[in-house]
PLY file of the C-alpha trace (Angstrom):
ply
format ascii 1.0
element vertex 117
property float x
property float y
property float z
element edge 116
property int vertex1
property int vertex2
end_header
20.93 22.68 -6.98
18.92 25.89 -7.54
17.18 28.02 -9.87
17.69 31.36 -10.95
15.88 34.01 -9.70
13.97 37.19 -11.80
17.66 39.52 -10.76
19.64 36.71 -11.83
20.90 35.04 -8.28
21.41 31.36 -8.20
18.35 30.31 -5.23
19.05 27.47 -3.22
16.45 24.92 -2.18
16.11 24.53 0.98
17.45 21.36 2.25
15.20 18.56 2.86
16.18 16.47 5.86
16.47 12.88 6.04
13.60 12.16 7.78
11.35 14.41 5.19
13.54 12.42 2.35
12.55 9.11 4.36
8.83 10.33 5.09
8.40 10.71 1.09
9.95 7.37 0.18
7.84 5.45 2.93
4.39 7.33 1.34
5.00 6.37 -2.31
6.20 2.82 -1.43
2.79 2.62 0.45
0.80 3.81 -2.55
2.71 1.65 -4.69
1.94 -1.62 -2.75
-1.64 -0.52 -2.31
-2.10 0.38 -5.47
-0.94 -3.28 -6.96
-2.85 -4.99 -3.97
-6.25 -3.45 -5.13
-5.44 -3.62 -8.74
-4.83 -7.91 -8.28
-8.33 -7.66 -6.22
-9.61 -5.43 -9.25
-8.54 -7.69 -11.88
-9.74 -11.16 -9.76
-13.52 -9.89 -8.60
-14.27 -8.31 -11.96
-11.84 -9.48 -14.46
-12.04 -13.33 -13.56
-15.74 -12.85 -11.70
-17.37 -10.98 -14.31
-15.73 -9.72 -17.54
-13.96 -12.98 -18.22
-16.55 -15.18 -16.83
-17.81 -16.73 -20.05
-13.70 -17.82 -20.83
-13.49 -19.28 -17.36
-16.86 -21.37 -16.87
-14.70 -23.95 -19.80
-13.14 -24.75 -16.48
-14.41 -26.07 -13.55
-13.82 -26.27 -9.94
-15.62 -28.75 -7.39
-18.49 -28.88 -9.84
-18.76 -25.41 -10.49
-17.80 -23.37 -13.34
-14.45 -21.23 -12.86
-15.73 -17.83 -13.58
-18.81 -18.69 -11.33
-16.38 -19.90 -8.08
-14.41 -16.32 -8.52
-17.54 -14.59 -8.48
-18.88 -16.05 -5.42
-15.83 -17.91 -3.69
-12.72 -16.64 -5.16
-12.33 -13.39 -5.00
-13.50 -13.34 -1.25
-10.34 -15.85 -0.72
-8.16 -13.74 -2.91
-9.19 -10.34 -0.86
-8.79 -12.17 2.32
-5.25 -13.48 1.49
-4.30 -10.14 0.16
-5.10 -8.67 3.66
-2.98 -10.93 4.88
-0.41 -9.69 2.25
-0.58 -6.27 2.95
-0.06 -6.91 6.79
3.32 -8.96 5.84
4.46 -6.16 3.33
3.49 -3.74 5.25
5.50 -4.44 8.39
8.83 -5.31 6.42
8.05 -1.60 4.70
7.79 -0.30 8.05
11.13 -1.87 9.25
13.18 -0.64 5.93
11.92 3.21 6.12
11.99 3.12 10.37
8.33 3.79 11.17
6.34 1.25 13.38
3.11 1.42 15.61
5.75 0.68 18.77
7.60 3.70 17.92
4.06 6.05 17.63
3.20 4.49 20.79
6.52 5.47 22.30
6.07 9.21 21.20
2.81 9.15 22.29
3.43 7.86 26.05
6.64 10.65 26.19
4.19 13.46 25.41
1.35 12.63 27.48
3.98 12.14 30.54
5.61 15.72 29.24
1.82 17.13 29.30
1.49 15.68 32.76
4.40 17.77 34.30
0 1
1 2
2 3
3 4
4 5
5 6
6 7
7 8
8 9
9 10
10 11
11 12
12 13
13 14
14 15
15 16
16 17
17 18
18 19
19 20
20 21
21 22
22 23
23 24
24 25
25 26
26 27
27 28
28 29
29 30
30 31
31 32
32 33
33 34
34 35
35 36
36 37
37 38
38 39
39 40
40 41
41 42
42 43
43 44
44 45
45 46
46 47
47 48
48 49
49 50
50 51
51 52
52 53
53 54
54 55
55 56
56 57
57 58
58 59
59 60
60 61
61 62
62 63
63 64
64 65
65 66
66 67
67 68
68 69
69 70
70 71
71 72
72 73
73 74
74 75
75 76
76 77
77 78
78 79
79 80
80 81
81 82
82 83
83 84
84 85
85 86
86 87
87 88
88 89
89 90
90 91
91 92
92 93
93 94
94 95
95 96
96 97
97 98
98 99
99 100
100 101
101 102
102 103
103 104
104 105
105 106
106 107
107 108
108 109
109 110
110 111
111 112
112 113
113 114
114 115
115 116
């Protein structure tokens, strides 16, 4: 719970509330799913487009050569789906942590009618 002090006295740390507790969790879960989100772009526009381009063009797609459709089609369709991704994931994150645009909104109309009285 605490560490000791220079005098030896047990400190306490002060306690964290739940919503600090909640605030935390909803921040790293957020960095988590961006950071896998841009590292699947990462690895599609320069892994597949570029640095594994050679081992792709074996492969082809409508004609052209695999590594050749990433690096001018695919990865455009893979960064546009993963928008789309990230909007999904995002709202159900939102739900399980309790933050959402309609409750900002909400605080936001109760102080500008407070700041009006």
């Amino acid at each position: 719970d605490g560490d000791m002090s220079e005098n030896g006295e047990r400190q306490t740390n002060p306690p964290v509330s739940d919503r600090e507790a909640r605030a935390k969790a909803y921040w790293r879960a957020n960095i988590r799913l961006m950071a896998i989100l841009l590292s699947i772009w990462a690895l599609v526009s320069l892994g597949f487009g570029v640095l594994l381009r050679e081992d792709l063009d074996v492969i082809s797609i409508g004609g052209a050569p695999l590594g050749f459709w990433f690096a001018q089609q695919g990865a455009i369709y893979v960064f546009v789906a993963l928008i789309f991704v990230y909007c999904f994931l995002m709202s159900a994150l939102e739900r399980r942590y309790g933050v959402s645009d309609a409750d900002d909104a909400a605080d936001d109309a109760a102080t500008a009618r407070d700041a009006s009285e």
